[in-house]
PAMITI-508687 format. One record per residue (C-alpha): residue in three letters; x negated, y, z. Coordinates in steps of 0.02 Angstrom, whole numbers, plus 32768, in hexadecimal, padded with zeros to 4 digits. Last residue first. Example, Ala and Ser with C-alpha at 12.3 -4.5 7.8 and 13.67 -1.06 7.14 Angstrom:
residues 2
Ser7D547FCB8165Ala7D997F1F8186
end
This chain:
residues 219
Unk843D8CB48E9DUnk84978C0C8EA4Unk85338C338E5DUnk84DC8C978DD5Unk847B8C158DB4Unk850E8B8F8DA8Unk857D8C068D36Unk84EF8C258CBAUnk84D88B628CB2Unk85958B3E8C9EUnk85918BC98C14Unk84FE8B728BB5Unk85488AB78BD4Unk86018B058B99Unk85A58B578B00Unk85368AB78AD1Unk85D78A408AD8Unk863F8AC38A90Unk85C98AB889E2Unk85CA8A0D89C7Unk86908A1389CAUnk86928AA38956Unk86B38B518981Unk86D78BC588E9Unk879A8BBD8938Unk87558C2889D4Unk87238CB38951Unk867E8CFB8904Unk85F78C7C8923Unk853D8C7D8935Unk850D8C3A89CBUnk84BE8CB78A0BUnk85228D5189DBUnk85C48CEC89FDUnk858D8CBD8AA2Unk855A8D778ACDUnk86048DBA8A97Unk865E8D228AF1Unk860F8D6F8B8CUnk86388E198B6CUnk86E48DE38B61Unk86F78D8E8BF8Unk86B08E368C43Unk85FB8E558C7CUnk85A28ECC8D00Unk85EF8E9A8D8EUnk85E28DEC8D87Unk861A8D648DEFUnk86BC8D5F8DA2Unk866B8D608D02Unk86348CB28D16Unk86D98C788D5EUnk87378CB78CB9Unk86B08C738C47Unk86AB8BD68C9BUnk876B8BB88C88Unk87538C0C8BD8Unk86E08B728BA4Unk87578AE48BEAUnk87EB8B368B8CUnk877A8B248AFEUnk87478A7A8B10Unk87F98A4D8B42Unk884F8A918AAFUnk87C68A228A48Unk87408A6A89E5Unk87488A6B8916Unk870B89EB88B1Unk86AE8A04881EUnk867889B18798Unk85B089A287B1Unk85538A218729Unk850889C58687Unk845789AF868BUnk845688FE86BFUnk84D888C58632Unk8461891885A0Unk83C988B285D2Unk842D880885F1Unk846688338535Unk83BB885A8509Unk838387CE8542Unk840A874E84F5Unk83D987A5845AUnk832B8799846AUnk832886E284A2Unk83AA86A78402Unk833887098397Unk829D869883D9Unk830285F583DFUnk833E861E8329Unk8286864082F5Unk824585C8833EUnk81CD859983D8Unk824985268438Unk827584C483A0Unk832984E3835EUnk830A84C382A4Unk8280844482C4Unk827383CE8249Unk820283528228Unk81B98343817DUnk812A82B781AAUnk808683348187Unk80EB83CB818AUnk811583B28242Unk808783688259Unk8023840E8237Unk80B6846F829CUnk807384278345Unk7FE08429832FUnk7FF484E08327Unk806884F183B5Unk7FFD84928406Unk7F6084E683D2Unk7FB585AF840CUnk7FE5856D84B3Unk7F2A853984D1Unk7EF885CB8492Unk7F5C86368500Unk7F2185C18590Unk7E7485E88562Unk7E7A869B8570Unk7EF186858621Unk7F8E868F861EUnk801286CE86B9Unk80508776863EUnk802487578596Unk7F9887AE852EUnk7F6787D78486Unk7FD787238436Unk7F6286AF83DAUnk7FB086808338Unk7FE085D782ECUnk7FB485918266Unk7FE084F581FEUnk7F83845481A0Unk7FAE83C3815BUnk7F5583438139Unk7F29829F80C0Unk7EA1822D80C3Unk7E6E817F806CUnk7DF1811880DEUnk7E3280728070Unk7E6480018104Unk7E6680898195Unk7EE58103812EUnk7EB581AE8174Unk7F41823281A2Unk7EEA82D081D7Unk7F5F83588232Unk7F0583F3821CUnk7F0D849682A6Unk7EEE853D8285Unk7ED785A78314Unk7EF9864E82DDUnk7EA486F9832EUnk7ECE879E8308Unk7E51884282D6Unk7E5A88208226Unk7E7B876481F5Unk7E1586F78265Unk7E21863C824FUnk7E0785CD82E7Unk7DF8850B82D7Unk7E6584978313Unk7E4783C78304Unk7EE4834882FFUnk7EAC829C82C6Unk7F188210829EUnk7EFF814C8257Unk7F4B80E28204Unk7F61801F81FAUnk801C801D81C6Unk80567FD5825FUnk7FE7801D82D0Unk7FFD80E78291Unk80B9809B8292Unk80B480798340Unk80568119836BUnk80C1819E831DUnk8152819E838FUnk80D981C5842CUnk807D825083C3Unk810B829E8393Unk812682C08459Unk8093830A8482Unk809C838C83EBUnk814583C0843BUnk81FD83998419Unk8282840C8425Unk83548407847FUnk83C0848F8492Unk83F885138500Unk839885B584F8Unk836385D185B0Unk8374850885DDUnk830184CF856EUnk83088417854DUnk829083918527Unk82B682DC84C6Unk82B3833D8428Unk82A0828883D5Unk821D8266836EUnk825681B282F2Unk81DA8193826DUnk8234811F81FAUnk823B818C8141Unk819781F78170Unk813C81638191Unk817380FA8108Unk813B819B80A8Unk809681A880F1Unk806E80E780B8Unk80A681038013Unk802181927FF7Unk7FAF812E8045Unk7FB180A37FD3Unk800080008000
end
C-alpha cells in the first residue's frame, strides 16, 4: 500500500473525539494531546510513523511557531506533512515567555494534524466562532455592569424611622431645625426630595442620623 493510500485510510477511520468541554463558550474541542491518542492504533496498524517538530519563523517584529506534522511510512521511508503556524501573543496576563510559546506550539501542532488527517474543528476552543462568541458574550457582560441598578425606593418605615431621629436630633439642638437637618443630608448625600431615597440609601442616612443623635446624647 503506498503512502498516499495509507494516509487516506487514516483520514477515512481516524476517530478524535472533542472529548473536552469549555464551560465559558459551551461546546465541546479536541487538543493536540488528544489526536494523538486516536492516531496511535492506526500509526500501528498501518506501520507509520509521526513526528511533530516546531520551529520559529519571524515575520516583522512578531513571532510564529510553525509546527510540521511528518507522516513517514516505516516500510518504504516515504514522507508526507503538513504544516501550520501559529503566532506568539506580546504578553498575557499569568504567562510566562515560555508558556506563551508553549501555548503558541500546541495550537500549532495542533492545526498541522488537523490538515494532515482533515479533522474538523468548527467550534474548537481557539476559533474564530469561539473567539467572536467570547467577545460578544464579553461585551454583553461589559455593557450589563455599567448600566445603573433599577431602583427601589425606601420603605414608609425607613423614612418614618429617619425623621424620628431627625426630630429627636434636633431636639437637642439649638442651633438646627428638622429642616436644616434634612438640608445637610440632602447636600451630602446627594438627593433632592424624600422620594429620591432608595432603600440602600436610608440604611446609610438612618445609621448617619442615629450616630449624630448618639454623640450628641452623649456630649
Amino acid at each position: 500500500m503506498a503512502v498516499h493510500e495509507k494516509l487516506k485510510e487514516i483520514q477515512t477511520m481516524l476517530k478524535a473525539p472533542k472529548n473536552l468541554y469549555n464551560k465559558y463558550g459551551g461546546f465541546n474541542y479536541r487538543n493536540a494531546e488528544g489526536i494523538y491518542e486516536a492516531v496511535k492504533p492506526l500509526l500501528n496498524k498501518l506501520d507509520m510513523t509521526l513526528i511533530i517538530s516546531d520551529s520559529i519563523q519571524t515575520v516583522g517584529a512578531k513571532n510564529y511557531v510553525q509546527a510540521t506534522a511528518c507522516l513517514t511510512d516505516c516500510e518504504t521511508g516515504e514522507q508526507l506533512s503538513s504544516c501550520a503556524l501559529a503566532r506568539e501573543t506580546e504578553a498575557k496576563k499569568g504567562m510566562d515567555d515560555s508558556q506563551i510559546t508553549g501555548t503558541a506550539s500546541s495550537y500549532a501542532r495542533k492545526y498541522a494534524l488537523n490538515g494532515l488527517f482533515l479533522l474538523d474543528d468548527t467550534k474548537d476552543e481557539d476559533s474564530y466562532e469561539c473567539r467572536e462568541y467570547k467577545e460578544n458574550k464579553s461585551k454583553a457582560e461589559s455593557a450589563e455592569s455599567t448600566q445603573p441598578a433599577a431602583f427601589k425606593p425606601a420603605t414608609a418605615q425607613q423614612i418614618h424611622k429617619i425623621n424620628e431621629y431627625i426630630m429627636a436630633y434636633a431636639g437637642m439642638c439649638e442651633d438646627a431645625s428638622e429642616g436644616d437637618i434634612w438640608n445637610t443630608l440632602k447636600k451630602k448625600y446627594g438627593f433632592a426630595k424624600q422620594s429620591d431615597i432608595s432603600k440602600e440609601l436610608a440604611e446609610r442616612i438612618t445609621k448617619q442620623v442615629e450616630a449624630w443623635y448618639k454623640k450628641k446624647k452623649e456630649a
